[in-house]
N, C-alpha and C positions, 0 to 999 in steps of 0.2 A: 802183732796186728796183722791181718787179713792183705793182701799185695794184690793192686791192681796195676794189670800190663798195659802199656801204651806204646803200640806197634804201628809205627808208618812208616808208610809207602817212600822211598826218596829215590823213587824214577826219574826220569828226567818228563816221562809220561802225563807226571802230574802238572808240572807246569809250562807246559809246551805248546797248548791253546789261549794261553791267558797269559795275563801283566804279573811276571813270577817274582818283580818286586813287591808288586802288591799282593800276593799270591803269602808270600812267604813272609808277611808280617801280620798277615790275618791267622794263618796258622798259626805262628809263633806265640801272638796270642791268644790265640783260642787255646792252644794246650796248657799253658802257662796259668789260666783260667782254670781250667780243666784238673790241672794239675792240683792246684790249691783250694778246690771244691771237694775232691776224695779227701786231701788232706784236712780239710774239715771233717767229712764225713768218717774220719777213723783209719784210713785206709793209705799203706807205704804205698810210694809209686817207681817203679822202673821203668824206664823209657828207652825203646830197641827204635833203631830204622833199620831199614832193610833195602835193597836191592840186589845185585847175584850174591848177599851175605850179609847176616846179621850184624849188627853195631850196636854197641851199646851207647847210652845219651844221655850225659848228666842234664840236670836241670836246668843250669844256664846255658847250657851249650844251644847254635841255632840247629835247625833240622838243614840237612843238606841235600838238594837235586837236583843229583848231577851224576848217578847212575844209571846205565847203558842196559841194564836188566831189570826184569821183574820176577822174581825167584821166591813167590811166598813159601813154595815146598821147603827149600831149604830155610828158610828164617823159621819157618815154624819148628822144623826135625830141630833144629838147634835152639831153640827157645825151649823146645819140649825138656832138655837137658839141664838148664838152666832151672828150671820150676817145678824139675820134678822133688815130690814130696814136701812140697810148701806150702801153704793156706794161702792159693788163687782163688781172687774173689771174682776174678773174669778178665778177660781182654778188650781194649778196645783197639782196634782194627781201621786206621786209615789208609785207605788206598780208591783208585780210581777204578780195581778190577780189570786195569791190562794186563796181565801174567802170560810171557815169553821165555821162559824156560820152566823149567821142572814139572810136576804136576799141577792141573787145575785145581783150584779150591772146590769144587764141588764134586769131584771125586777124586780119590786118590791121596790126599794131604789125610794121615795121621794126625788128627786135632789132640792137642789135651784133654783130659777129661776138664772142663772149665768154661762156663758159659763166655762166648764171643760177641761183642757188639760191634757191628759196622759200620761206618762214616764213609759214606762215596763222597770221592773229591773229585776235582779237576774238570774236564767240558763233557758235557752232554750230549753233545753231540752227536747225531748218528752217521755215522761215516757211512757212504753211500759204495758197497762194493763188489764184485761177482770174480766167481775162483771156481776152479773146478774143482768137484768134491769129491769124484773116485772116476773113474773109464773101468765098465767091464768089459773083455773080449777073448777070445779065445785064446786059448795059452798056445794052441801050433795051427797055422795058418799055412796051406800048401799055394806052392808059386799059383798064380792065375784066377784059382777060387776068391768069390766074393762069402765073407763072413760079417756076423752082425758086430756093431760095437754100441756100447751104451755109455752115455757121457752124463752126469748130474753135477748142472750145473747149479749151483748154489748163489741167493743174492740176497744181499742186505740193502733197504732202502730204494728198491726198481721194482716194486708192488707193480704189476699191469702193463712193463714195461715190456720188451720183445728184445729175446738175447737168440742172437745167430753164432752157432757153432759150426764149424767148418773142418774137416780133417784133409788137411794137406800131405801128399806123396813125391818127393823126389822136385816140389816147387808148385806142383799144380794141384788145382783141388780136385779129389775123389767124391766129397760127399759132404753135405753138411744139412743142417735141420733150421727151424726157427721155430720158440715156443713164447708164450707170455709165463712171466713170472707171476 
């Protein structure tokens, strides 16, 4: 019979904006649901979580989060090993899309050849933020001379807003800009 994967997220990420009592018995059954619809439909099910590392999850067992990483690179390289050469009829894929180690999913992650379905969980939220995204400047700089520097500041959520950057020397400020985002 044909195997379908059921891969989630057990960050701690996913239930960290919400009631993860309530959180983790909606899940629980949803999959459980989930789980005995393929098995209607024809199809064995394997259930992996994941956080900085694969797990394997029998059926009755609960889903657990309370992992400190989001490492889809490595659950998937390692699920890759698991299913290779089996008759995967596709994955489903819950997670929230916060990935803090390894590579991003959208480049970089060696997928299986095997169609993927994704389920966003957890808050929606747009977290409102601004980082510096790179400083170009000269690589040698002689004592006294003034050289240019270029700062890209990057923001999520401050559409129109006005960010002042400032480059400080020795306590005092040299120089600083103001743009709208």
């Amino acid at each position: 019979r044909p195997l379908a994967i059921l891969l989630m997220d057990e960050s701690r990420s996913i239930t960290a904006r919400t009631d993860s009592a309530a959180f983790a018995e909606t899940a629980n059954l949803w999959t459980g649901q989930l789980r005995d619809q393929m098995e209607t439909a024809g199809l064995d099910i394997e259930s992996f979580g994941f956080d900085g590392s694969l797990r394997a999850v029998s059926n009755d067992e609960a889903w657990n989060w309370n992992g400190t990483q989001t490492n889809l690179d490595a659950a998937i390289q390692a699920l890759g090993t698991r299913i290779e050469n089996r008759n995967v009829a596709g994955i489903v894929l819950v997670s929230d899309g916060l990935v803090n180690r390894g590579a991003a999913p959208d480049y970089g992650i060696a997928w299986p050849n095997t169609p993927v379905w994704t389920v966003g969980v957890g808050d929606t939220t747009v977290v409102r933020d601004r980082w510096i995204g790179r400083v170009q400047h000269n690589a040698v700089a002689y004592l006294g001379n003034q050289f240019p520097v270029e700062v890209y500041v990057e923001t999520q959520g401050y559409q129109g807003a006005t960010t002042r950057v400032e480059i400080y020397q020795a306590g005092q400020s040299v120089a600083s800009a103001e743009r709208n985002a």
